[in-house]
Backbone bond lengths (Angstrom), bond angles and torsions (degrees), N, CA, C in turn:
res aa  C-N    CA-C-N  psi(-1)  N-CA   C-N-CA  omega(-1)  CA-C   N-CA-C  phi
1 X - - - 1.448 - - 1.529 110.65 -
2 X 1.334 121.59 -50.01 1.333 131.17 167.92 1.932 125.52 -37.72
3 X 1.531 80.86 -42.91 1.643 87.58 -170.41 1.636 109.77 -88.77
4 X 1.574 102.96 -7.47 1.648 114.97 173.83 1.605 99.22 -56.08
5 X 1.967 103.12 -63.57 1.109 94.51 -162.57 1.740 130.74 -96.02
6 X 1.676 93.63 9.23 1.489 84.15 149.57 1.393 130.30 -63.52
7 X 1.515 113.36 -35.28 1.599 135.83 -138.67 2.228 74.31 -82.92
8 X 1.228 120.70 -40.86 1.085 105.76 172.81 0.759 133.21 -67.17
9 X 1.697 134.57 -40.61 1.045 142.79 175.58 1.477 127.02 -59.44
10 X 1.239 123.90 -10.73 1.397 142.40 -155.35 2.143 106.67 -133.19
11 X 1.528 95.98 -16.98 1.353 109.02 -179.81 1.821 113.46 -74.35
12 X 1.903 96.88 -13.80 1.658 81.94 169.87 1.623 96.88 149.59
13 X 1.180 99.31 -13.48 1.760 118.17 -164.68 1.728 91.97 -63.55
14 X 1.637 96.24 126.12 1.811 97.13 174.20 1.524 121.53 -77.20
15 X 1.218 124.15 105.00 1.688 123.58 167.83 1.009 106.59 -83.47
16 X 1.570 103.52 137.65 1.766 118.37 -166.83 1.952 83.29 -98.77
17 X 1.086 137.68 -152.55 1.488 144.62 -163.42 1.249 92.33 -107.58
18 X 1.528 141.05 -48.96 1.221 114.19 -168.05 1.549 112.48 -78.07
19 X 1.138 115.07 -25.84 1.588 110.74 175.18 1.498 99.82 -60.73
20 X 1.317 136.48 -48.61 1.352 134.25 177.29 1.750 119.85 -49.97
21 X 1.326 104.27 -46.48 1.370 111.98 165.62 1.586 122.46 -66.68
22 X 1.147 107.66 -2.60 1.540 113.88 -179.72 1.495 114.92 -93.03
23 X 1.392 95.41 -34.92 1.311 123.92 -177.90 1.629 111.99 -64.93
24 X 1.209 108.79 -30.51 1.442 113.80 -173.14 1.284 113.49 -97.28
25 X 1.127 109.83 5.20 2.006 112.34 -175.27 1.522 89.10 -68.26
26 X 1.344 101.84 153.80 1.736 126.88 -165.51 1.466 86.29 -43.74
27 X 1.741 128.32 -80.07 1.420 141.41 -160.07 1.363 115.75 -19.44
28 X 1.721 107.50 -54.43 1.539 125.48 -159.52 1.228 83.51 -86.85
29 X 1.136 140.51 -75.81 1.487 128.13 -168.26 1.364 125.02 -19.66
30 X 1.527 105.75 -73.77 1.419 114.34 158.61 1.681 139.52 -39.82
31 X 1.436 102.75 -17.40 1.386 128.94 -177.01 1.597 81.18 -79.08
32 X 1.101 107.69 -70.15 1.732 111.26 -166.23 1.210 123.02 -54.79
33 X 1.430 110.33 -42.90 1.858 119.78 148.47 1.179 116.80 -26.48
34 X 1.171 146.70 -69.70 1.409 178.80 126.66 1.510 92.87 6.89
35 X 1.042 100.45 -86.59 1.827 91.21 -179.62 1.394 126.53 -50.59
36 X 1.776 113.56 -36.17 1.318 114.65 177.44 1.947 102.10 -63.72
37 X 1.206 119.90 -48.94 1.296 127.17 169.37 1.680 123.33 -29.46
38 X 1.326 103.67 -55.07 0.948 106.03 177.61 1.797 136.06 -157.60
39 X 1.604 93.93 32.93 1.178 106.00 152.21 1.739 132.01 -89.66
40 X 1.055 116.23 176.36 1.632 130.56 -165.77 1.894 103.45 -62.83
41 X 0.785 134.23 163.64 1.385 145.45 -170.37 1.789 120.12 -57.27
42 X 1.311 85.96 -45.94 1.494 105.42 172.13 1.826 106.16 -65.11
43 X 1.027 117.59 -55.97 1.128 135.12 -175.66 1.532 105.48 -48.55
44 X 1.521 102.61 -73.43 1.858 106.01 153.56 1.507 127.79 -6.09
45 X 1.152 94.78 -42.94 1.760 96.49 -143.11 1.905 72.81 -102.50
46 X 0.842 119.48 -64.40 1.696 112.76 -169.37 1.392 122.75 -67.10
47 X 1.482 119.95 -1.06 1.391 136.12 143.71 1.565 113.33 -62.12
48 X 1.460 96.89 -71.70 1.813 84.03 176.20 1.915 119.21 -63.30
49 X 0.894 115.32 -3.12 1.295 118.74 163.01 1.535 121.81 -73.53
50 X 1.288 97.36 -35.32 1.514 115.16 -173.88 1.903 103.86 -55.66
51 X 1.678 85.62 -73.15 1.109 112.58 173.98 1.665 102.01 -45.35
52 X 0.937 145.90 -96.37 1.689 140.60 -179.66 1.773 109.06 -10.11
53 X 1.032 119.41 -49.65 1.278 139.50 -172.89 1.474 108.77 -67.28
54 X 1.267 120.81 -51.85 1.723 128.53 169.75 1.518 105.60 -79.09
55 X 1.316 133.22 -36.83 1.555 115.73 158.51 1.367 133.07 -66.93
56 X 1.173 92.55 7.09 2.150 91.03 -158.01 1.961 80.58 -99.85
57 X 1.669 122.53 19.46 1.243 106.57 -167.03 1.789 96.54 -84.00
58 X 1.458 116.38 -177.78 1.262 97.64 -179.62 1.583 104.85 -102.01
59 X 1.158 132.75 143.08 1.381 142.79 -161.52 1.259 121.79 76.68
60 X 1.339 109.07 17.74 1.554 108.44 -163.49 1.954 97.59 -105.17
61 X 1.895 107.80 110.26 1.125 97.74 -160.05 1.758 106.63 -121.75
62 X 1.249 124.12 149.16 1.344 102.19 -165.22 1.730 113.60 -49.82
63 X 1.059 116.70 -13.25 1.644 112.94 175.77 1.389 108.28 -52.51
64 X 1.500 132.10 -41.23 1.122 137.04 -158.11 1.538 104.98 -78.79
65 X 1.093 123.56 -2.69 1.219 129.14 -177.00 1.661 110.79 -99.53
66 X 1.425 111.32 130.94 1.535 110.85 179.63 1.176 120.24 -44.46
67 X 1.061 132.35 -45.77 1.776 150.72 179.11 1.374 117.04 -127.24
68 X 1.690 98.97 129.36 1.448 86.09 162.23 1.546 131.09 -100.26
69 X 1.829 105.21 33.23 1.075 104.64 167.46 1.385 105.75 -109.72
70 X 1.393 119.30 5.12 1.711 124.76 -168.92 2.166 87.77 -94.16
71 X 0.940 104.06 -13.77 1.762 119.54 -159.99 1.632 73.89 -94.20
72 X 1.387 125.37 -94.08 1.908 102.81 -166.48 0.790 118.66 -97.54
73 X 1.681 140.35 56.16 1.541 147.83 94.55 1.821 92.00 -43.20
C-alpha cells in the first residue's frame, strides 16, 4: 500500500510546501525509511525520489529532519 502511494506521489502529482512539510514530520519519514530499507527495487528508487522531491523544498534543511541518520537512510 505504501509503495502505491509513493509511486503516486513522485509520478508527477504537484506538492505545494505544506504538503511537503507534512511529508517530513518524523512518522512519514521513517515510514519512507522503512520502505527504502526494505522494499523491492522499484520501490527504492521512488523513495529516494520521494525524498529528493521533499528536500528540493526551499528552507528545507537537514536540521528539520528528526535524524540525521533517518536523512542518509
Amino acid at each position: 500500500m505504501g509503495s502505491e502511494a509513493v509511486a503516486i506521489l513522485v509520478s508527477g502529482v504537484p506538492l505545494d510546501a505544506e504538503a511537503k512539510a507534512a511529508l517530513m514530520q518524523p512518522a512519514k519519514v521513517s515510514l519512507v525509511v522503512d520502505m527504502l530499507n526494505e522494499g523491492a527495487v522499484d520501490t527504492k528508487i521512488n523513495c529516494v525520489r520521494l525524498i529528493c522531491i521533499v528536500m528540493e523544498e526551499k528552507g528545507c534543511w537537514p536540521e528539520t529532519v528528526a535524524s540525521l541518520s533517518l536523512l542518509v537512510a
